[in-house]
SEMARVEX-809851 format. One record per residue: x, y, z of N, C-alpha, C, O, CB in turn. Coordinates in steps of 0.05 Angstrom, whole numbers, padded with zeros to 5 digits, always signed. Glycine has a CB too. Example, Ala and Ser with C-alpha at 12.3 -4.5 7.8 and 13.67 -1.06 7.14 Angstrom:
# residues 2
+00264-00114+00156+00246-00090+00156+00264-00066+00156+00285-00066+00169+00226-00089+00181
+00257-00045+00142+00273-00021+00143+00258+00001+00157+00268+00023+00161+00282-00012+00114
This chain:
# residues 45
+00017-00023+00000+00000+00000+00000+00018+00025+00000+00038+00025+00015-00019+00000+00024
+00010+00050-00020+00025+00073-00018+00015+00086+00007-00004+00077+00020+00024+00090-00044
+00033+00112+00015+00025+00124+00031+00030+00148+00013+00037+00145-00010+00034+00120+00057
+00025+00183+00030+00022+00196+00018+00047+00209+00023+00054+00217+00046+00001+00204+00020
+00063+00212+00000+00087+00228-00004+00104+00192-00020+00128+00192-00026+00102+00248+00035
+00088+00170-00023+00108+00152-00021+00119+00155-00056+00109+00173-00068+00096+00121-00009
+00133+00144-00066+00139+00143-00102+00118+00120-00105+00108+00106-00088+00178+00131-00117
+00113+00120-00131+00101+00096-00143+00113+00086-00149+00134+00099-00154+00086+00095-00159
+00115+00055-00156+00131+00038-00168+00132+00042-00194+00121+00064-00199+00126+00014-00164
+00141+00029-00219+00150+00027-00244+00120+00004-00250+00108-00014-00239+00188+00015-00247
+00120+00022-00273+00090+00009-00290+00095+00014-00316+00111+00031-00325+00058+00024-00282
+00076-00008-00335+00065+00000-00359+00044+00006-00367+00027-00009-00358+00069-00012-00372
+00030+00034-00392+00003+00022-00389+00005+00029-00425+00023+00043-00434-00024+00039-00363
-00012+00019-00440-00011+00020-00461-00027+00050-00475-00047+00062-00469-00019-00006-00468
-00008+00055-00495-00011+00079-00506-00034+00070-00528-00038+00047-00532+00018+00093-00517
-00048+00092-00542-00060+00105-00564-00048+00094-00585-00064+00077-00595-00058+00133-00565
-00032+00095-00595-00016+00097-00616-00006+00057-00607+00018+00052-00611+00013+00130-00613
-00015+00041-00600-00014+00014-00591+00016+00008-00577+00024-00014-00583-00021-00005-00618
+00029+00019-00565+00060+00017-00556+00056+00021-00530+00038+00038-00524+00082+00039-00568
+00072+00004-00504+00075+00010-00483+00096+00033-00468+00120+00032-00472+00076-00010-00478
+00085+00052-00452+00095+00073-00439+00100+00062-00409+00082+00058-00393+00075+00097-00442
+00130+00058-00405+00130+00059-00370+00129+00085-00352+00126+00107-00362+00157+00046-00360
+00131+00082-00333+00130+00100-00321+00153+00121-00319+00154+00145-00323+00125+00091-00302
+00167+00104-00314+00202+00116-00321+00207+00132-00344+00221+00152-00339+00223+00093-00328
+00198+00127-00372+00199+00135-00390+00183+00159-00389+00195+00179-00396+00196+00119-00404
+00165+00161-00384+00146+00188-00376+00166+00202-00366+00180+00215-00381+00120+00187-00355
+00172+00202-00341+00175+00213-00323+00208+00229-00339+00217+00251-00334+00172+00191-00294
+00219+00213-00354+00250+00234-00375+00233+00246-00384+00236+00269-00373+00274+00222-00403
+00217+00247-00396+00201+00276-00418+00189+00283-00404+00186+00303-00417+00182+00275-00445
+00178+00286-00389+00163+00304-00368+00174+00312-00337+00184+00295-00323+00136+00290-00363
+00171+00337-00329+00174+00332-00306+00151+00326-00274+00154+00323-00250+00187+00350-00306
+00130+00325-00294+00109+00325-00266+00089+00306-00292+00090+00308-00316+00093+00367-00248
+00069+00286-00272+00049+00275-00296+00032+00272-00265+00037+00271-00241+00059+00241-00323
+00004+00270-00285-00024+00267-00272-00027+00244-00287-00020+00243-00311-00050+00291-00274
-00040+00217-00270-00053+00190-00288-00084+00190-00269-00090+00189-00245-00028+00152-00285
-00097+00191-00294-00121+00191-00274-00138+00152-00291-00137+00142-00313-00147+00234-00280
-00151+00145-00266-00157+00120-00276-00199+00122-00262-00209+00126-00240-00129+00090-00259
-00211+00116-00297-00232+00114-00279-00245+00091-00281-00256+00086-00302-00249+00133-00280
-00248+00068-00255-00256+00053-00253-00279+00037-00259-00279+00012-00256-00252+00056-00243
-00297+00050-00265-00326+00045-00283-00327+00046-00302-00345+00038-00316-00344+00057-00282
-00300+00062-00310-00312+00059-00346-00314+00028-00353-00301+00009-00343-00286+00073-00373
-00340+00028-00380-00338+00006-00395-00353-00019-00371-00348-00043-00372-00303+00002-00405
-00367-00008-00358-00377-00025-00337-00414-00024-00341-00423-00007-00356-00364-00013-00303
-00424-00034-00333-00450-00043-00338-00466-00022-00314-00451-00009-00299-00454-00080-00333
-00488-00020-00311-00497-00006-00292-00506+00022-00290-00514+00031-00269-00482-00010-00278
């Protein structure tokens, strides 16, 4: 479990353009990123 101030670990999530983006890799071309995830999408209800 994170806490608050903790790093995130190293991830992939798949890009647009069909290629995977880690986290790491973000994080050289950018200096700050927002990932927002919403959990319902694509869900029934």
């Amino acid at each position: 479990m994170l806490a608050v101030g903790d790093k995130a670990p190293d991830f992939k999530l798949p890009t647009t353009g069909g290629h995977e983006l880690s986290l790491a890799e973000a994080l050289e071309k950018h200096k700050a990123l927002v990932f927002l995830f919403y959990v319902l999408d694509f869900t029934g209800g």
